[in-house]
N, C-alpha and C positions, 0 to 999 in steps of 0.2 A: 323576024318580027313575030312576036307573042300576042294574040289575041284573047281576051277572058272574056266568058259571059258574063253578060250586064241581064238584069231583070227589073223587068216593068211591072211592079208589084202591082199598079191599077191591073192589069190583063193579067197576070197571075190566075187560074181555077184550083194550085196546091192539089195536083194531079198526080204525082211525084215521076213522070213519064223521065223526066229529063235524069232524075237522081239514079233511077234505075239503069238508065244506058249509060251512065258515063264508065269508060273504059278504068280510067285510074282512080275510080271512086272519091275523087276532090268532092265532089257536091255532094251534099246533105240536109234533111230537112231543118229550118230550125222555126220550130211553133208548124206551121200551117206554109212557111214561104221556105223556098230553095235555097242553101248556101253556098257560097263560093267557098268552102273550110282549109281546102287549101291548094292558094293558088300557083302555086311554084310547081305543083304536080299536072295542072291542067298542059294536056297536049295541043288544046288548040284543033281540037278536030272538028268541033263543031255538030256532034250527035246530038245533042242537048237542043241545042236551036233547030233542030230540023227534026224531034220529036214531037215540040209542043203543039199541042193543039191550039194554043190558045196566042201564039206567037206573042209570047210572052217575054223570048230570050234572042239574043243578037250578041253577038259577037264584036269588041271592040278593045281599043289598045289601051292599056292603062295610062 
């Protein structure tokens, strides 16, 4: 079972905490808000969601 991060652009602060931990560098800024760019690479680890400060990012199944 594959889980992506989902973002709650209301709670977003564009921090970039999450882009910088991710392992297989899927995520990227795009403007000011974080991107999934490619999801087929995302491992599902979950760094991303348990960087943000702003509990921004959650984990869930497409």
């Amino acid at each position: 079972m594959i889980e992506l991060p989902l973002l709650d652009k209301t709670r977003c602060s564009s921090c970039t905490d999450c882009v910088a931990v991710c392992p297989t560098n899927c995520l990227t800024m795009w403007g000011a808000t974080p991107f999934l760019e490619r999801p087929l690479d995302c491992i599902s680890c979950g760094l991303c969601v348990l960087v943000c400060p702003s509990a921004a990012l959650s984990l869930t199944e497409p």
